[in-house]
C-alpha positions in Angstrom: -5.0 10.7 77.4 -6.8 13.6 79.1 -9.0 15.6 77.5 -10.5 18.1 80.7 -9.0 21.4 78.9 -11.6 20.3 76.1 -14.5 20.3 78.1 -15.4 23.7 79.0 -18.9 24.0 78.0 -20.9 24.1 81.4 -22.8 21.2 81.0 -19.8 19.2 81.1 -19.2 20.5 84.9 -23.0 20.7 85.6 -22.7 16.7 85.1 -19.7 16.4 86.6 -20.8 18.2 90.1 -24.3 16.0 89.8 -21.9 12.8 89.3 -20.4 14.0 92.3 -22.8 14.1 94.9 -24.8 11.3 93.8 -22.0 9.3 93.4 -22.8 8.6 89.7 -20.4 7.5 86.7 -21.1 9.3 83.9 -19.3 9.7 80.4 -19.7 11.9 77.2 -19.5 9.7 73.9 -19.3 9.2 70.6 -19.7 11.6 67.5 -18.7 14.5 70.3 -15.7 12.7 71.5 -14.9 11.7 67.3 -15.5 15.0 66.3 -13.5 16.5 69.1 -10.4 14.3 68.6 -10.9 15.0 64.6 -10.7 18.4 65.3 -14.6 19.1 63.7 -17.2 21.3 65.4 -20.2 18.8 66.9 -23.4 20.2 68.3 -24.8 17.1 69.8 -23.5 15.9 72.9 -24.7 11.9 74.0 -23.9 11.4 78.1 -24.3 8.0 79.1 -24.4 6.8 82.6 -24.4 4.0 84.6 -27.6 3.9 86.3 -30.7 6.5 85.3 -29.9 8.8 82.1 -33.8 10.3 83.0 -32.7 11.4 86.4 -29.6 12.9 85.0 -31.6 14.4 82.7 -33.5 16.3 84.4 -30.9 16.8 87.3 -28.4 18.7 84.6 -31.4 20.5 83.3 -32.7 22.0 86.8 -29.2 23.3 87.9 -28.8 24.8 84.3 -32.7 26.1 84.3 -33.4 24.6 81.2 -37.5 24.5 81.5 -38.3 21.7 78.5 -36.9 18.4 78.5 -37.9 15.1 76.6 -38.2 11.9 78.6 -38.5 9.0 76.2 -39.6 6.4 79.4 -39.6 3.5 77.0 -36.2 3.6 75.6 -34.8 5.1 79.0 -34.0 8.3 77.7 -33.8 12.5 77.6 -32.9 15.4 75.7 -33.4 19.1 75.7 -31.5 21.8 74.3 -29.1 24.0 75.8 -28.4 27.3 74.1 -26.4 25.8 70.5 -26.3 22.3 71.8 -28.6 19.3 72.0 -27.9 17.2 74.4 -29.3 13.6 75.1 -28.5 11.6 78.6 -29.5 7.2 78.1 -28.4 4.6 80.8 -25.8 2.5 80.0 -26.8 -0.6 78.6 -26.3 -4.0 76.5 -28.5 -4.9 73.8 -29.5 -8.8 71.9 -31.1 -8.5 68.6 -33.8 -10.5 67.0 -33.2 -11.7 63.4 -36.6 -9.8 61.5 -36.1 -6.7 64.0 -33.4 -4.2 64.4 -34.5 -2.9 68.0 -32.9 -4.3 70.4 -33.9 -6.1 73.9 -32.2 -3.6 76.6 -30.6 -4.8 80.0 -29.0 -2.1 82.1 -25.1 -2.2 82.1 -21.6 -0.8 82.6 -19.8 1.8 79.9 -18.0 -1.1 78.7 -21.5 -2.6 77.9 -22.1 0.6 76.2 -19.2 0.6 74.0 -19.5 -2.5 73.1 -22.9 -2.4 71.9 -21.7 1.3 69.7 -21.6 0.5 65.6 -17.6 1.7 65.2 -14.4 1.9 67.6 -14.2 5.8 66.4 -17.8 6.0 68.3 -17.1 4.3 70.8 -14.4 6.3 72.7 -15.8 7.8 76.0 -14.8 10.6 78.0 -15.2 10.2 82.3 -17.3 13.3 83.7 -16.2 11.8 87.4 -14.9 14.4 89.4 -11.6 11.6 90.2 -11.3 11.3 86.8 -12.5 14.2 84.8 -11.9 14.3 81.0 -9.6 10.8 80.9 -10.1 9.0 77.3 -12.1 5.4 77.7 -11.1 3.4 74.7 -11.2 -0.5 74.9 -11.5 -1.2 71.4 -8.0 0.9 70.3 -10.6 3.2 68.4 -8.3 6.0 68.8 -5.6 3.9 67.0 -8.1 3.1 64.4 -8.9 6.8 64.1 -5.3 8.2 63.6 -5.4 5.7 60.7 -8.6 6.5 59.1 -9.9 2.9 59.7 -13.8 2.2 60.4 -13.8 -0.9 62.4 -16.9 -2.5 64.5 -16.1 -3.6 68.0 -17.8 -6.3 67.7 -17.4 -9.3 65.2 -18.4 -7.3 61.7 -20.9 -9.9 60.5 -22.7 -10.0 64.0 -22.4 -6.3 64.2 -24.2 -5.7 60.9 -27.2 -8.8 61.2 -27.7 -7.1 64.7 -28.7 -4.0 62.8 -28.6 -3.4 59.4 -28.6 0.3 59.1 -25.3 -0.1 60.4 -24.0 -1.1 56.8 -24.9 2.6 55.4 -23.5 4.4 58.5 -20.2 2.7 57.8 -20.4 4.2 54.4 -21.7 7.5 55.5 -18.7 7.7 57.6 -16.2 6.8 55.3 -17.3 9.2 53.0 -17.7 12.1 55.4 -14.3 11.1 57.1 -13.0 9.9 54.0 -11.8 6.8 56.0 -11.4 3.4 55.0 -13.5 0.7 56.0 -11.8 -2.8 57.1 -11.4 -5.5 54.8 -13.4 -7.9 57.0 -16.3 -5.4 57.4 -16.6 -5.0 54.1 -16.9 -8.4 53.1 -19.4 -8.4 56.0 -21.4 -5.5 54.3 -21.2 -7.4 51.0 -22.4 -11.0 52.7 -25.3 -9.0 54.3 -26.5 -6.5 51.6 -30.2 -8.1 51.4 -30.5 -7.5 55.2 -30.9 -4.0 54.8 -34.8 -4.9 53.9 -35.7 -5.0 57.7 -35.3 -0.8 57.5 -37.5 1.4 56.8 -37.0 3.5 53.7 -37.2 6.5 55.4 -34.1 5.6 57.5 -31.7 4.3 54.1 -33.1 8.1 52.6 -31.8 9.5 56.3 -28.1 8.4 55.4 -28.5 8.3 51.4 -28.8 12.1 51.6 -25.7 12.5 54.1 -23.7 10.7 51.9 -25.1 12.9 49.2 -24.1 16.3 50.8 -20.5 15.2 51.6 -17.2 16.8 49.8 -17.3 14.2 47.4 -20.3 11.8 47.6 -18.7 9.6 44.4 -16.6 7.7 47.0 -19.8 6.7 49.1 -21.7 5.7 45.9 -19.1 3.8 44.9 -18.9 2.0 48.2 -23.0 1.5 47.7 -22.4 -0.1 44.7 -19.3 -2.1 45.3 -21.5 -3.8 48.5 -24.6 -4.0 46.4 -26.3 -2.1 49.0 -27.5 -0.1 46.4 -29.1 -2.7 44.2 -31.4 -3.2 47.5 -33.0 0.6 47.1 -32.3 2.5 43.3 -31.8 0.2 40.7 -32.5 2.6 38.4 -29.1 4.1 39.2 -27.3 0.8 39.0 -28.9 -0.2 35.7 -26.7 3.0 34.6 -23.8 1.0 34.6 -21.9 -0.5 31.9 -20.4 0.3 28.6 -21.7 -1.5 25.6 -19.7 -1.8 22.3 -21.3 -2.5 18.7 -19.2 -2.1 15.6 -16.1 -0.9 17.6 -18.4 2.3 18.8 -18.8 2.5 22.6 -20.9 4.6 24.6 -19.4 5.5 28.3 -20.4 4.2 31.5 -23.3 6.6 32.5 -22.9 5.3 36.5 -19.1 6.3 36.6 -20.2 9.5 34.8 -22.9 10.8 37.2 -20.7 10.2 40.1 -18.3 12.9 38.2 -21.3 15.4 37.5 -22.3 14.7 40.8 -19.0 15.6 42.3 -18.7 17.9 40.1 -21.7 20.3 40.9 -20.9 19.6 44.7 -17.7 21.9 44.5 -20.3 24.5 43.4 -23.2 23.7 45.7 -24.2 22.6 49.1 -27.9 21.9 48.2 -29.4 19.2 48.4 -31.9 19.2 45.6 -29.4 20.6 42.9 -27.3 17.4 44.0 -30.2 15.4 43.1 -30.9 16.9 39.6 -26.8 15.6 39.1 -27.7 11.8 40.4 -30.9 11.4 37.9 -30.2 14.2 34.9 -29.5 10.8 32.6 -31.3 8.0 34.7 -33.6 7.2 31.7 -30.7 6.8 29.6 -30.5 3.1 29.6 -34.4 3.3 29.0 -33.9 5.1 25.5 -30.4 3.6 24.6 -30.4 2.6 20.8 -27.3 2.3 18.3 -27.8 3.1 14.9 -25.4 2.8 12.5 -24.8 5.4 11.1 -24.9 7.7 14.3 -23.1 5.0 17.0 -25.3 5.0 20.5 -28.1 7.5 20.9 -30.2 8.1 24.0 -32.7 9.6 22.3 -35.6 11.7 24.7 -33.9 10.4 27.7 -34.1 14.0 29.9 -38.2 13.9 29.1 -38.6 10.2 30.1 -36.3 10.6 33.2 -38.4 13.8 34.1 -41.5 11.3 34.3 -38.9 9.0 36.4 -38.6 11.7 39.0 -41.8 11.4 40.9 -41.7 7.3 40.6 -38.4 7.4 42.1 -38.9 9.9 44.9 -42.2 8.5 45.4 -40.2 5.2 46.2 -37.0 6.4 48.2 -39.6 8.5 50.4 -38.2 11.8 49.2 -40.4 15.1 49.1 -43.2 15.5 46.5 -43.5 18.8 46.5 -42.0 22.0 44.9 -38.0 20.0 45.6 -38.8 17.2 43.6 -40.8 19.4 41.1 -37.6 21.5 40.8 -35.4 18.1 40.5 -38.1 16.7 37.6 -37.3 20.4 35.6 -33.6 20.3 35.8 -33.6 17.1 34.4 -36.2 18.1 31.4 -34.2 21.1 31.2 -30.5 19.6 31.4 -29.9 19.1 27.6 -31.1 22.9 26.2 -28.2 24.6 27.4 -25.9 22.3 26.1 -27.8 22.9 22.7 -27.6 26.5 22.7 -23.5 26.3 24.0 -23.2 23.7 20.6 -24.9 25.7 18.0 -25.6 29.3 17.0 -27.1 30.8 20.0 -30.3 33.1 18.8 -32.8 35.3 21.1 -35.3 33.9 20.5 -33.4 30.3 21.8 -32.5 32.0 25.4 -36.0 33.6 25.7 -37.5 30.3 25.5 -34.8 28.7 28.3 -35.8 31.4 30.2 -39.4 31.2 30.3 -38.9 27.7 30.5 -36.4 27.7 34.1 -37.4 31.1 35.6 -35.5 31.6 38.4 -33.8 27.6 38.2 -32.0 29.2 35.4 -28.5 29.5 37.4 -28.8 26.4 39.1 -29.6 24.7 35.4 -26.5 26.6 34.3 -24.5 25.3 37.2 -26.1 21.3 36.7 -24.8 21.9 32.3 -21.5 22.9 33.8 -21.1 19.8 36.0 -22.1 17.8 33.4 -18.9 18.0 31.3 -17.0 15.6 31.9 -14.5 15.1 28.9 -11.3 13.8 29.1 -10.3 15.8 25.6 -8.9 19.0 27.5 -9.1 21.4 24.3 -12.9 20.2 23.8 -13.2 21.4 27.5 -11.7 23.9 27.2 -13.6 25.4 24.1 -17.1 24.1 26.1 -16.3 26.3 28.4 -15.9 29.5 26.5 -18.9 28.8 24.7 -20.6 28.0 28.1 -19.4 31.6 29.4 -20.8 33.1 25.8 -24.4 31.5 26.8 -24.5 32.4 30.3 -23.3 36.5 29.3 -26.4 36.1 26.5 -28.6 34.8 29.2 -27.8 37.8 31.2 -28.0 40.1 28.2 -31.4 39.3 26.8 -32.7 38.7 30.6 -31.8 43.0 31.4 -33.5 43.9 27.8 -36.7 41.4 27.4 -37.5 40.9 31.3 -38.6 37.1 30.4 -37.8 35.2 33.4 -41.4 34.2 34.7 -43.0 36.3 32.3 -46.5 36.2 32.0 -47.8 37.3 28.7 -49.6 41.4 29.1 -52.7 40.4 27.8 -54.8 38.2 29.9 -57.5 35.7 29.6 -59.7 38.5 31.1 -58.5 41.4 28.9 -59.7 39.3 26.1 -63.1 38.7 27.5 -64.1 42.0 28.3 -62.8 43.2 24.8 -64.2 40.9 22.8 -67.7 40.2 25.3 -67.0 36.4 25.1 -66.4 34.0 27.9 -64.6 31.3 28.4 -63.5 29.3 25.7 -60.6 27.2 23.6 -60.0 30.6 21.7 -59.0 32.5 24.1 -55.9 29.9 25.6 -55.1 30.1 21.5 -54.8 33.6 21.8 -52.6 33.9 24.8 -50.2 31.1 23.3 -49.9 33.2 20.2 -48.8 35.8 21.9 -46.5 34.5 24.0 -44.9 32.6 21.3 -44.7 35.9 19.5 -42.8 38.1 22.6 -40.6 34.3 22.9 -39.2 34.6 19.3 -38.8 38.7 19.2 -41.7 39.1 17.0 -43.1 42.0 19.4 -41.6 42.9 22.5 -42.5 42.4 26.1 -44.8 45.2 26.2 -49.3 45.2 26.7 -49.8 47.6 23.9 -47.7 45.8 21.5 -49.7 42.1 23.0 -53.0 44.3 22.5 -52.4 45.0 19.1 -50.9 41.3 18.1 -54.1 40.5 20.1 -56.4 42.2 17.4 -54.5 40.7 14.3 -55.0 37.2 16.1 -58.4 37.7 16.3 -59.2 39.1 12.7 -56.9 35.8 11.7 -58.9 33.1 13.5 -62.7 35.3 12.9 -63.4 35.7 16.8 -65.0 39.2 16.2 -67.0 37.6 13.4 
């Protein structure tokens, strides 16, 4: 197979000129040459050549004027950027592994070194930049084949392939979700044999894929693949402790693990981001925490969304996630997840959407979008009538949101205000003061409005003898 009428970008013919007249062999390969074959846009672009990738490097970035280029001497490697592309040039080469380390000791070799040493057959396909040769598909290891079929295979024996590095196990999954390929029986297995080996890497690197897997179409089928290899047991057991049914009396609760994956694919047909696809995977990680059956009631999971709220920072603390504002948002979407629900259940007052308001601010879509995902009935006329009553809620959001202006509110009448009226300073009173008040504006008692919090302000203070 030829693929030169793919290969119009100019660095492709930059390389090929420079391979050329030095009498170089150089190839483009993997995810560009997946990608391309899959038909899926790619921005990075790995050239591999037999000899110096740092020389090429900086060859291919003279004749296309690129000024900046990163020279990684130890690893034998370069990069820079050209206009949408990165592009990174290594020396061929063949790799042995120690068994507590997954980098590699590196010998120069030839491409079929190079493929040999690549995770899957799908990356390993290579495309010649030789002038004699230009765009002709290298594929040893029938990866082509195996990606007409949807098949993630290793090149190598799976078992060596995964012991030589580790990370290798979540990049299969990754894939397969992202692809939505299959992985081969015998890798698999392999994964499954070597689960506990993914303790050499770093946290930070099993986060790195986690989050891919995450923001695919539908990240259920990678978290089911975590689970089935018991990859995930190594990293978030808290997620894995989620699963189960348990039956008392004939009453059964439903398997919270098989249910998140739904809310979280779910919520991903509505939303690319990352964080809000986080509130899905922990909105009812506590639930196994506050899980109780009584009677007369069946299973209750009493308080969960307030005790997973204080899981959020343990977790993301743990799996090396953010803690700033995004896990802050994550740890109020989960506090939050339940009061909508509430509201779309019962009689849905004012005073009930000021609060969840106040409460979200501008989260208060994204909330709405997490209480959406999170039905997940099989009883169609129950979702159905959920979803009415859902649309009810979010018009009343928008209703008392364009009369009351409570999102973010602060209430008119600050600490300050009362200070100078009153010529006090600071004290407990005056936090009483602003809590009455904005309770008052939160349940309609007065509106949104300073003279009306003055006022309230003045019949506060005659009630609790400030002026006295």
């Amino acid at each position: 197979m030829n693929l030169a009428s793919h290969l119009k970008h100019p660095v492709f013919k930059v390389v090929s000129q420079i391979c050329n007249e030095y009498e170089l062999e150089a190839y483009v390969i993997g995810g560009f040459v997946r990608d391309l074959l899959l038909e899926r846009p790619s921005k990075d672009i790995d050239i591999v050549v037999v000899g110096n990738g740092i020389e090429l490097a900086e060859k291919a970035a003279k004749t296309l004027r690129v000024k900046q280029v990163s020279v990684f001497k130890n690893y034998g490697t370069a990069h820079f950027k050209y206009k949408d592309l990165d592009i990174e040039f290594v020396g061929a080469r063949k790799e042995s592994y120690q068994e507590n380390s997954r980098n590699p000791s590196v010998k120069s070799g030839t491409i079929k070194d190079d493929q040999l040493r690549r995770d899957f057959t799908i990356n390993a396909l290579a495309i010649s930049l030789q002038h004699q040769n230009f765009g002709e598909l290298i594929d040893p290891f029938n990866g082509l084949k195996d990606l007409e079929n949807g098949i993630l295979k290793t090149p190598l024996d799976p078992i060596q392939t995964y012991i030589d590095d580790p990370l290798r196990m979540l990049r299969a999954i990754r894939f397969a979700t992202q692809l939505e390929f299959k992985i081969e029986y015998n890798s698999l297995q392999a994964i499954l044999d070597n689960c506990e080996r993914l303790k050499i890497i770093s946290q930070e690197r099993i986060t790195d894929e986690l989050n891919k897997i995450i923001l695919a179409k539908e990240p259920s089928r990678g978290f089911k693949l975590l689970e089935s290899t018991k990859l995930l047991h190594q990293f978030f057991p808290e997620m894995i402790a989620l699963k189960g049914i348990e039956t008392i009396n004939g009453k059964s609760h439903k398997d919270n693990f098989y249910h998140t994956l739904e809310v979280l694919d779910n919520i991903s047909k509505n939303t690319i981001d990352l964080w809000l696809r986080w509130s899905a995977i922990m909105h009812d990680i506590a639930k196994p925490n506050t899980k109780r059956f009584e009677p007369e009631h069946g299973w209750t999971f009493h308080g969960h969304e307030d005790l997973g709220a204080r899981f959020v920072p343990k977790i993301f603390k743990r799996l090396k996630l953010p803690l700033d504002n995004k896990m802050k948002y994550v740890q109020k979407l989960v506090r939050l997840h339940l009061r909508p629900i509430a509201l779309v259940k019962g009689h849905v007052t004012d005073s009930a959407v000021r609060r969840l308001l106040f409460e979200a601010g501008d989260d208060i879509e994204d909330l709405m979008t997490l209480c959406n995902a999170d039905v997940t009935s099989k009883n169609e006329f129950k979702v159905a009538k959920f979803k009415k009553n859902f649309e009810l809620v979010s018009q009343k959001l928008k209703d008392v949101e364009a009369k009351d202006k409570i999102r973010n509110f602060q209430p008119p009448v600050t600490g300050e205000i009362i200070m100078k009226t009153f010529n006090i300073g600071p004290c407990a009173e005056i936090g009483i003061i602003k809590t009455k008040i904005k309770d008052a504006i939160l349940e309609g008692v007065i509106e949104n409005d300073y003279q009306q919090a003055y006022n309230y302000m003045l019949e506060i203070v005659e009630e609790i003898g400030l002026n006295k």
